[in-house]
Structures are given as structure tokens and as C-alpha cells.
N, C-alpha and C positions, 0 to 999 in steps of 0.2 A: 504494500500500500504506500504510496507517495505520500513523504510528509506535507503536512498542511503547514500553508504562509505563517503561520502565527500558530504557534503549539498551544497555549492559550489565550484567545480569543476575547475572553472577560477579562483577567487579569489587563489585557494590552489596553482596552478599553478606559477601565479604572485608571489605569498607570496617567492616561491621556485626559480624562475629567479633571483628576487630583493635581496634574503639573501641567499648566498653561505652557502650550510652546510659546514662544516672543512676539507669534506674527497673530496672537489672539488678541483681538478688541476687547478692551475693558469693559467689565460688566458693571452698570450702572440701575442703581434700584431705583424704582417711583413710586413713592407713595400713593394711593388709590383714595378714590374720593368714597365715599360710603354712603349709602342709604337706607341701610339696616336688614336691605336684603342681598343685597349682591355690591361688590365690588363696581367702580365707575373711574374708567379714564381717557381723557380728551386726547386723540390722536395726533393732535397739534406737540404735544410732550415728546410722545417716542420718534416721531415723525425728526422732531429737530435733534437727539440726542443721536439718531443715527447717520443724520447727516453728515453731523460733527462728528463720528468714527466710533462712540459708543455702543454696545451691547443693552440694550433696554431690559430691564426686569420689574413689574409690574409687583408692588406690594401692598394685599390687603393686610386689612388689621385682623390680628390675630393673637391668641392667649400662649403666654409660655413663654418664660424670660430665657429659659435655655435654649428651645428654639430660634431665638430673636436673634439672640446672641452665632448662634448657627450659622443663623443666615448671614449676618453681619459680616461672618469672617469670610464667606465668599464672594462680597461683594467688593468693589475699587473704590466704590463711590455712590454717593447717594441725593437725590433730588427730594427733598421736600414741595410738594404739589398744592396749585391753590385749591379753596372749597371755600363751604360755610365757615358762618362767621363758630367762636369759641363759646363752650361754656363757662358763661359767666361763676358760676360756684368754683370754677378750675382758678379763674383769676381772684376770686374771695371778693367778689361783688356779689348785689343783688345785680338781676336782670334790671336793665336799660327798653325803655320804651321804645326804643327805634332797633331791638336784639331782633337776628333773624333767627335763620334755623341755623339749629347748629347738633351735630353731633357726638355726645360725651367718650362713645367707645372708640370712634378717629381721634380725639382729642387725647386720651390716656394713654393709646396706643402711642401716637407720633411721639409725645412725650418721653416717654419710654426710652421706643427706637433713638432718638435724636439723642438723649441722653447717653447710651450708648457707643453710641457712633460717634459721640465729642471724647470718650473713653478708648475709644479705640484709631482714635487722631483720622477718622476716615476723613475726605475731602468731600465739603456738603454746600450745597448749594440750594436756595429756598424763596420760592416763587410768589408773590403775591399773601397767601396765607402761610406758606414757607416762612418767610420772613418774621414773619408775626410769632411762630412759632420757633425760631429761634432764637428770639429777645425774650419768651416767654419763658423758655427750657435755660436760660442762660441766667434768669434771674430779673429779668427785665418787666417792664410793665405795659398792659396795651388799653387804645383808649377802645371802649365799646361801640362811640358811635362818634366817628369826626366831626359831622357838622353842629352837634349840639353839646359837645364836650371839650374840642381843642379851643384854644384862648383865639385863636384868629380863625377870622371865616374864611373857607373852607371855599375852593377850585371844586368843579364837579371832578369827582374821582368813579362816577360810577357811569362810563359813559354809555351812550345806545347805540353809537358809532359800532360798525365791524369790529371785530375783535385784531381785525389787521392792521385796523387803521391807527395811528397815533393820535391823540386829544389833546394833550397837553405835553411840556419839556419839562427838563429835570436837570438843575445843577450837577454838574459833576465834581469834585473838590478834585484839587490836584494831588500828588504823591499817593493814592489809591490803587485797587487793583481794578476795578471799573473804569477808571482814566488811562491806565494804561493799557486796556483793551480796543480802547476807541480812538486816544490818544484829541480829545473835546472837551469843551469844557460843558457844554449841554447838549442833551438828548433829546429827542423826539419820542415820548413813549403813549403805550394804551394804558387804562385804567380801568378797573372790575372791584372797589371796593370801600368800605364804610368804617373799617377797622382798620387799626395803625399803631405804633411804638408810638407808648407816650415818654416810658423813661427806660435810657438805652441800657441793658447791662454792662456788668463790667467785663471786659477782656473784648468789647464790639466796640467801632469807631464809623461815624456816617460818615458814607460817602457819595449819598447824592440826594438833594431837597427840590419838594417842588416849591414852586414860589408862593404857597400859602406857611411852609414851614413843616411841613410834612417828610417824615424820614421814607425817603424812598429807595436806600441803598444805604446797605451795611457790610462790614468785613470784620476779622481777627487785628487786634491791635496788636496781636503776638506772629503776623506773617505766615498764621494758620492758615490750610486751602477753604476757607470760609467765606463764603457769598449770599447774603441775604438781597433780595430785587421784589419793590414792592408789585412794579407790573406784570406784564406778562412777555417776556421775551418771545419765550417758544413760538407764540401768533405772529411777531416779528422778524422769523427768519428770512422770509424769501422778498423783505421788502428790498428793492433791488437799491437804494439809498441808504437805508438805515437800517441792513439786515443785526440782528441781536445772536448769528451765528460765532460770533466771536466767545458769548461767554459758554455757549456747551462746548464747543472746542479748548477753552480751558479747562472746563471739569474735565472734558475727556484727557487732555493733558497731564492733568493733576494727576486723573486715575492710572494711568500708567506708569508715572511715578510711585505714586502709592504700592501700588504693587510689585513692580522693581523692587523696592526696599521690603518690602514684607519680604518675598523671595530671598531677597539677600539675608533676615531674619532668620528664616528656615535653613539658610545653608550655612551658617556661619557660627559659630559659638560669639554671642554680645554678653560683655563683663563691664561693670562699674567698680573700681578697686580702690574705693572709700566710701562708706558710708556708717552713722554714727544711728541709727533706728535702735539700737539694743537698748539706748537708753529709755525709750517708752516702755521697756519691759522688765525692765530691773532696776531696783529702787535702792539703790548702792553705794550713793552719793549727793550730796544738793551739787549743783551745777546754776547757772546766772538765770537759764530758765528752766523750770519746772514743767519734764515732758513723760516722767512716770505716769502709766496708766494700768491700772491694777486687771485691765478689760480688753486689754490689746491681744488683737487675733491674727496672729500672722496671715490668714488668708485676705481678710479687710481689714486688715488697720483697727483704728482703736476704737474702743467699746463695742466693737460688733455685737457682743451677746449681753452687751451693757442694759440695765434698765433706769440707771442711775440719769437721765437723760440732762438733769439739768446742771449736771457736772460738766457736761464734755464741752460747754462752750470755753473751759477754764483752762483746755486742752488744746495745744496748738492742731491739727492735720497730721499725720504720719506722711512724708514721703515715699515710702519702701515698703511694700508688703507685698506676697505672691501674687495678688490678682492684677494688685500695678505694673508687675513684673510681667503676667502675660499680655497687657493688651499696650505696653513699652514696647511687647518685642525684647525685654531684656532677660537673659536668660542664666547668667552668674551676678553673683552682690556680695562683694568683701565685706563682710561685717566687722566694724572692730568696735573690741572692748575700751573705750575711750576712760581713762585712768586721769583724770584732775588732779594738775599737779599742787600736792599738798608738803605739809612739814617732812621735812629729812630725818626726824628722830628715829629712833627704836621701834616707838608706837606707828608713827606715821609709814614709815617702809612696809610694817607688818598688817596694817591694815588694806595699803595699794596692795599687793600681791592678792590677800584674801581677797579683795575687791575685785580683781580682774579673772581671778577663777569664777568666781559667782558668774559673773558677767560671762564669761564662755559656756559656763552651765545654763544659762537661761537664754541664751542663743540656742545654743542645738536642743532646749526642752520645744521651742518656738516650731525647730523644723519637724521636731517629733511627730508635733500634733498634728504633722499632715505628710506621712509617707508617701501617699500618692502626686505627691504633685512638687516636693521639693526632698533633696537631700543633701549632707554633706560634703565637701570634699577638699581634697587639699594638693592632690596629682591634675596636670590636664589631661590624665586617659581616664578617671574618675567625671571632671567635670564635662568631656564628651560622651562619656557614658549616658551622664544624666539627662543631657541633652536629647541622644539619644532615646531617651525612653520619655521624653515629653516632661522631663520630670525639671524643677530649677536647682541650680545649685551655690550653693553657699560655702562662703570659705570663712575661715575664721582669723584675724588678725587683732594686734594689741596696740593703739595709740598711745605711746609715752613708755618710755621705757622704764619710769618710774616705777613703772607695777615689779621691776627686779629689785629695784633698791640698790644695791652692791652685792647681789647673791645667785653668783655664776647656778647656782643648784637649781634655783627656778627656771633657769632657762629648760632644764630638762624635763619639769613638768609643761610648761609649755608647749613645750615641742611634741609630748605624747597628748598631749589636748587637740593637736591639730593646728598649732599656730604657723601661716606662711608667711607673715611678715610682723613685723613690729617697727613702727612708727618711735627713732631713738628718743625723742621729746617731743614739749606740747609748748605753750607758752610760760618757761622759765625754765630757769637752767635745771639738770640733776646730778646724779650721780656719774652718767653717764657720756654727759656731754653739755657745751651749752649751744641754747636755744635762740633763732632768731631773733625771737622779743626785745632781748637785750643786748646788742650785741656789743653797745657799748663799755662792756661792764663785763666782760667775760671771767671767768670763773676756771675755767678748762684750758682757754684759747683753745679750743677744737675738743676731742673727744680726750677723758680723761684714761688714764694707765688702766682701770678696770673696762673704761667705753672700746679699748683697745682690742682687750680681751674676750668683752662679748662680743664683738662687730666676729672680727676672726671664729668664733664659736660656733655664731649664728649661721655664717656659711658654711661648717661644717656641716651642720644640720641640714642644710638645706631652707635655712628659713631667710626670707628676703630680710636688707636692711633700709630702710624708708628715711630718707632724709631731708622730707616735707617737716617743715617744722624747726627743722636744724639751721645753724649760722651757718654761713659760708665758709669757715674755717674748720668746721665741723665736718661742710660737707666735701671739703677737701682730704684730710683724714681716711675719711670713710673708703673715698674712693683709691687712697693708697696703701691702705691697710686688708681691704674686704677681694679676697681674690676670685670669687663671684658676682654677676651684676650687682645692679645696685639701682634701686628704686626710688622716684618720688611719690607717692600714691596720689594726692592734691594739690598739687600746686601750679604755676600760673607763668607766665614772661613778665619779668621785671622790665622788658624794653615797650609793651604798652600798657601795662598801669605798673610804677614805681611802691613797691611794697615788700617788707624787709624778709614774708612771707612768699614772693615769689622766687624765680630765677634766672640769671640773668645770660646775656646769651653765652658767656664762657663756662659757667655751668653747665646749660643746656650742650654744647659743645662736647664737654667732659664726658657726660654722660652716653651720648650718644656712641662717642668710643670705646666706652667702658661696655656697650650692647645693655645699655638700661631701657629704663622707660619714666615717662612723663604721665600722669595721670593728671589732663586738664581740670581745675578746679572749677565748678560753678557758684563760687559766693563771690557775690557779684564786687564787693571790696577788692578782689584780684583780680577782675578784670576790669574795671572801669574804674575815674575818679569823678566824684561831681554831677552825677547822671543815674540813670535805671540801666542796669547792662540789658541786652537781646541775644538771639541766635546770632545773629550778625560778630558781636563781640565775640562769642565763640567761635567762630571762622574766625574771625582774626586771630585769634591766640594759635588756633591748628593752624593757621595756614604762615605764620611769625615761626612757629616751633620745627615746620617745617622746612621751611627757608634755612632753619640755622643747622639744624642735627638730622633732617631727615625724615620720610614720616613713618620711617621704623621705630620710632621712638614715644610717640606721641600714643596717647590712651584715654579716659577718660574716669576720672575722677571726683565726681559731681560733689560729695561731701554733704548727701541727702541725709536728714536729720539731724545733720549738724551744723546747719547754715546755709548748705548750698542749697541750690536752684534760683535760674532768673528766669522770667518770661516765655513762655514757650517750652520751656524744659522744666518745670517748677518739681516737677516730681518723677518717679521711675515710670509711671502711667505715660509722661509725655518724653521718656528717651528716642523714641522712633522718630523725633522730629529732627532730632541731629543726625540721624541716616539721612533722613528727607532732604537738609538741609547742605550735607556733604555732597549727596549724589546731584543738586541743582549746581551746586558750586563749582562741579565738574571731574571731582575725584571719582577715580575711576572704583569699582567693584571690590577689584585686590587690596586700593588701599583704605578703602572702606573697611575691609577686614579685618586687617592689620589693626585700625585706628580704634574699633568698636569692642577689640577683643585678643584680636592677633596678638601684636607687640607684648600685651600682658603676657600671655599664654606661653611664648617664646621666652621669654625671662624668667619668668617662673621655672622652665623646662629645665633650661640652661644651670639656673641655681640647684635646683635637684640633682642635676647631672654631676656636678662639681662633688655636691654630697657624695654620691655614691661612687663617683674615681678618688675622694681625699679617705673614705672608709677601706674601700677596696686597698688603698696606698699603706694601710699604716697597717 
């Protein structure tokens, strides 16, 4: 019998559903209008997104957050659709005299979904009631009825004209994503509605008014693929003057970016190699702020099974927990036991060390409580394992070396705890070395005759040496002393923001030939002075760090729950926007890699390796 073209035929099949080839149009979801019996959508929607090169997917409302979520992650991108107007109980109004129909189960739904889909950084776009609905899901507030509600009277918005025709124009503001699609400063647009943004949320920025003062275009003040349009573009594609083909062309854009990067997510092992979250979960020390929470759940962050509710506003937000970590895309998170540097005494030594065991004890009780979905590790064939099995992994490190005190002996309980780096100070000098804080005033000038000792140990072991945090003299030392790489895990370029916690390019320099790594810091003190840092400041620091050492060298080290995140990247939920952000900037794939995970991975490797040829040696 002659073999058959495909030995299995179903498997090929699935193989081909589950892994987009390159040359598939992005799949774009629509929201569906509702009328309580069936699904409803205007052909004018899917007609224009496939113009623009989109894949159209048609979504009713439906129950079941797991399904949603389902759906969500096979989609590129997603259109919010107009309809009736909102229930007013949803806004915590009474109903408005001029209230049309509206439907609650569309309304709870989109909700939902859109909520969602801002979780999982999709690129969203939102039409007429779109719009309205995502000021509403973002925090924002909508007026019920423009003509009898907004302070100035009120352009007809509800016109009788064709749905092609245009009625009225629309400011466009300049530096927008709406302006630089048309490249205008006003539009020709249709109008279909009675309901409108009265008060914009936060993280949304207007970018286009009609001349009654009505918000008619909205966007991401964080350079999110985020598009609110009070009209109706879609009816406006084929006007052969002022076709609105330009902005599904950008969603469709966005969505293939979007998925690039997810792609790249799935192929690639992404690490974050600093982050300080343990402190919400171990009550071990006072610290400047109070971020103990006796309720914190590693899968959602804090108070999940809380009932204490009127506590939690007393609680800052958790950056880092697993569910942030899948819908980031981030798939390792260096936790370290952050040890406050305290008294030098007898007492004071003896309590940092107890302090920083606790602190690794209620790290891994944290990953315990969820075998399925995270585990430990300390090798990179462990943390591609985990990878591998869908599972997050977690590594364990110690900020400040202080938690040794002077006692070579802790290092070895360390080190059977699973520690991969240690962090030699914090802010103030120790035992071990002194610290940038002070540099004026040094203590050690560089690492002291016992710092000498552990630095050399620690590569024995295999355990990285971190010299974020360290003087310059310190971090010279390190690097002639440690015959293993040698890490920064957080830190920053002193050559664009001036800080005694960054590094400057001879440093950066150093390291690179030493085959270290740079974990770019995100508190925003390191990278910017005098202003709000963005994604933008982070490409300048990678692409600064790269110009000097290389982008072998460069990592990221956000410093979530302990200061870090700026705008767009505020938490591990939104790390996928720095893939997004690299891959617009034009880094290619490989070095995308490298920068999200690689580099770590390889220094780590390297430091092990040293351990077991100095073991094997002796």
C-alpha cells in the first residue's frame, strides 16, 4: 500500500490551526449588537476590516469568564461595535428621560471582554458606543443624554443623512494617533448618537472634538494600541475623499504586531531578574512603606480571598503575581528576599540572616500553593522545563548582603535554599562592601577583606554576584576579584539620567567584557530627571546600553514591588508592551530574545559552569 501524503492527517491539521504561518491575516473580533434573541451585525464593520487585511470574527455575548478569556487569546485584536445606548444602573444613575433602549446582558458582557482584553494588552479599537465603553471600563464617566445634560448646546449628532454621508467635522489635536493617520487637523465625519464621555478616565487622552465640545476621539496616554472614535468610520470607507480606511489598517497593523510578539512569547523563555513582591507576603521587617498583606494570593495578588475589604485600600496594588505573569507574557520572576539594611551589632546580623531565610521560606510556601501553574528553579534546563510544561518559574535571590553579616557559613545555607544571586548591598555600606548611597564617605573603598572572600565563594557556588547597588569602587573589585560573570540585576545608564545608582558607560563597558548583564531598571528616578518617565525612556536606556556594551548585555530588570514601573509597563501584567515596543523600534527577533531573557539565561549558564569546572578542579 503506498504511503499516504500526511501519515496523520488530524494531527497536520491541528499543528496548522494552533501555529499561524506568517502569511495569515490577523484575526480581529466584533463585538455583536444584541436583541435578546439573536446576535446583530452591520456589514459595513466586517466589510471594512477586510478591506484593511483583517480576518473578521463576529462576537456574541456570552457566559463564562474562562471561555472569554479563551477566546481572547486567539484573537490579534479586537473592535468594540456601536448599538444602544447603556444601562443607566451600570453607570449608578437613575434612568434619564431622553434613555433609549439599551441592553444590560451587551453591556456586562463588553464590560467584561474589554476589561480583559486591557489585561491582556490586546490592540482595541471602539466605534461610536465602543468609545463610550471604553471610558466607561477604564473608569471614566458618560453623559446619558447630550442635548439636555452637556453644559453647551449641543450640534445635531444624530443625523438622518446616509450613514455615508458626513454631517459635521471634528478637531483633530496634533501629536495623536488619529493625526497621524490622516496627517489634518479636521475631519469630515457621520454621527448616530445621544450619548458621550463626560469625564475622560485616567490613562485616555482626547484627540479629536466636535465644535460643541464633545469628545469625539480618544487614545492610550501610555502609547497603548488604543483607539476610541465617537463616529462611524466603517460607513466611511469607500468615500473616495475622506475614506476612514486608514484607521482598520492600523488595527490591522497593530494586530500583527501583537501577534509577532505573543509568538515571540511562546518561543522564547521572558525573565524579569529583580523584583521585591515577597515583601507583601512576609511580615519581617517595617520598610518606608507598608506593603504586608496577610491575604496575598500568588495567583491574584492581594487579598484575593480577602473579606477584610475595607483594608485593602490601605494597600498599595501588587505588581507580580502569576496571572500578571501570564497575560505579561512573562514567564520567569527573580524574587529576592530584600534585607533592610539595619544595625551591625550581634543582634542586628543575627536577626538579617533569620530575616532572609523566613523571606525564602514564604517565597516558595507562595509557589507551593499553586503546582500547577508555577515552580521553582535555579538551572536554565529547570526554568525551560517549566516553560515547557506551561508552568512559571521562579528563582530565588537575596538583596543586600547584609543578611551574611560577616559569616562565610550562611553562604552555604543559602546556597542549599536555592539562592542564584545576591544583591552585595542596599543603601548603606556593610560588612561586605560599600554602597553607592554614600560614596563619599566610604568605609571599605571597595569590597572589604571578608567582601573579598564571599565575592570568590559565591562563584564557587555558582551563585551570581549583583552589583546594583554597589559604589563604583566596589564595582571594580568585584569585577577583579569574581572569576565568573558578574551581574547588575537593576540598574540604569548614568549617561541619561545622572544617579549614583546607575552606570556609567565605563562600567557598562566593563561588564560587557566581563560577559555580564545589565538588568534595565524601571523606577523611573533612573531613568529620567524632572518629568514622568514612558516606554520611550526605556528604549533609550536599551538602545544607550547598547551602543556602549552590546545588546548581549542588556536584560530587564523592572524592580516591581519595589518601586519600579513607569507608564505602560506599571506592572508584570503590562511587560509584553516592551516586546511590542522593541519589535516597533526595529530590533530584530534574536535580539528581542536575548534582551527579554537570553542574556540572563547565558550568564547564569556560564556562572554554573565555572561552579562545576572550579568543583570538578579541586
Amino acid at each position: 500500500m503506498q504511503a499516504s501524503f500526511c501519515e496523520n492527517p488530524m494531527k497536520a491539521y491541528y499543528d496548522h490551526i494552533s501555529t499561524p504561518p506568517e502569511h495569515r491575516t490577523p484575526c480581529i473580533g466584533l463585538s455583536a449588537n444584541f436583541d435578546g434573541k439573536q446576535a446583530l451585525m452591520a456589514k459595513a464593520y466586517f466589510e471594512a476590516l477586510a478591506k484593511a487585511g483583517g480576518s473578521p470574527l463576529i462576537i456574541p455575548p456570552f457566559e463564562g469568564k474562562e471561555q472569554i478569556e479563551s477566546l481572547l487569546d486567539r484573537l490579534d485584536a479586537i473592535i468594540f461595535t456601536g448599538g444602544g445606548d447603556f444601562d443607566p444602573a451600570i453607570l449608578g444613575e437613575e434612568p434619564h428621560e431622553a434613555l433609549g433602549s439599551f441592553d444590560t446582558t451587551r453591556d456586562e458582557f463588553e464590560l467584561l471582554v474589554l476589561r480583559l482584553a486591557l489585561d491582556k494588552q490586546l490592540p482595541i479599537l471602539g466605534i461610536c458606543r465602543g468609545i463610550q465603553l471604553i471610558n466607561l471600563g477604564m473608569g471614566g464617566t458618560l453623559y446619558q443624554d447630550i442635548y439636555s445634560q452637556h453644559r453647551h448646546k449641543c450640534i445635531d449628532h444624530s443625523q438622518t443623512a446616509a450613514r455615508s454621508e458626513s454631517s459635521h467635522s471634528v478637531e483633530i489635536f496634533p501629536e495623536t494617533l488619529i493625526h497621524s493617520l490622516f496627517n489634518r487637523d479636521k475631519l469630515a465625519v457621520n454621527s448616530f448618537h445621544h450619548q458621550a464621555i463626560r469625564d475622560l478616565a485616567d490613562g485616555l487622552k482626547v484627540s479629536a472634538l466636535s465644535s460643541d465640545g464633545i469628545i469625539e476621539g480618544i487614545e492610550s496616554v501610555h502609547e497603548k494600541p488604543i483607539m476610541g472614535l465617537q463616529w462611524h468610520p466603517e460607513c466611511l470607507v469607500t468615500n473616495k475623499e475622506d475614506s476612514m480606511l486608514p484607521v482598520f489598517e492600523w488595527l490591522v497593523k497593530e494586530a500583527l504586531l501583537y501577534r509577532d510578539c505573543r509568538t515571540l512569547c511562546r518561543e522564547t523563555p521572558t525573565l524579569d531578574s529583580h523584583c521585591d513582591t515577597a515583601l507583601y507576603f512576609t511580615n519581617e521587617q517595617t520598610i518606608e512603606e507598608e506593603l504586608y498583606s496577610p491575604d496575598f494570593d500568588f495567583y491574584s495578588g492581594i487579598s484575593a480571598r480577602s473579606t477584610k475589604v475595607s483594608s485593602l485600600p490601605l494597600i498599595p496594588a501588587n505588581k507580580l503575581d502569576l496571572r500578571k505573569m501570564q497575560n505579561g507574557g512573562l514567564d520567569c520572576a527573580i524574587m529576592a528576599a530584600y534585607i533592610k539594611q539595619g544595625k551591625r551589632d550581634k543582634q542586628g546580623l543575627k536577626q538579617a540572616g533569620h530575616t532572609c531565610l523566613n523571606m525564602l521560606k514564604g517565597i516558595k510556601a507562595q509557589v507551593a500553593n499553586y503546582p500547577d501553574l508555577a515552580g521553582l528553579a535555579r538551572k536554565v534546563s529547570e526554568i525551560k522545563k517549566l516553560k515547557s510544561e506551561g508552568k512559571k518559574a521562579i528563582l530565588l535571590a537575596i538583596e543586600n548582603a547584609y543578611a551574611l553579616g560577616a559569616n562565610l557559613k550562611l553562604l552555604d545555607t543559602f546556597d542549599k535554599a536555592g539562592v542564584c544571586y545576591i544583591t552585595l548591598c542596599h543603601n548603606g555600606h556593610n560588612d561586605v562592601c560599600d554602597s553607592a548611597s554614600d560614596e563619599k564617605h566610604p568605609e571599605h573603598h571597595g569590597l572589604s577583606p571578608f567582601g573579598k572572600e564571599l565575592v570568590s565563594a559565591m562563584a564557587a557556588k555558582g551563585i551570581l554576584a549583583d552589583v546594583s547597588h554597589a559604589s563604583e569602587k566596589t564595582f571594580y573589585d568585584v569585577l577583579e576579584i569574581c572569576p565568573a560573570p558578574v551581574i547588575a540585576s537593576h540598574s540604569s545608564a548614568k549617561a541619561l539620567c545622572m544617579h549614583s545608582r546607575n552606570l556609567s558607560d565605563e562600567q557598562i563597558l566593563s561588564l560587557s567584557k566581563n560577559n555580564g548583564y545589565i538588568g534595565l531598571c524601571l523606577y523611573e528616578g533612573f531613568l529620567v530627571k524632572n518629568r514622568p518617565a514612558g516606554i520611550k525612556d526605556v528604549l533609550a536606556h536599551i538602545n544607550h546600553l547598547r551602543s556602549v556594551g552590546g545588546v548581549e548585555i542588556i536584560g530587564i530588570g523592572s524592580d516591581f514591588d519595589g518601586g519600579g514601573g513607569i507608564p505602560g509597563c506599571q506592572n508584570a501584567g503590562e511587560y509584553f508592551n516592551l516586546l511590542r515596543a522593541l519589535k516597533a523600534e526595529g530590533y530584530t527577533d534574536e535580539e528581542i530574545s536575548l534582551i527579554v531573557g537570553g542574556n540572563f539565561l547565558r550568564t547564569l549558564q556560564l556562572a554554573q559552569l565555572y561552579a562545576e569546572n572550579h568543583k570538578k578542579a579541586l
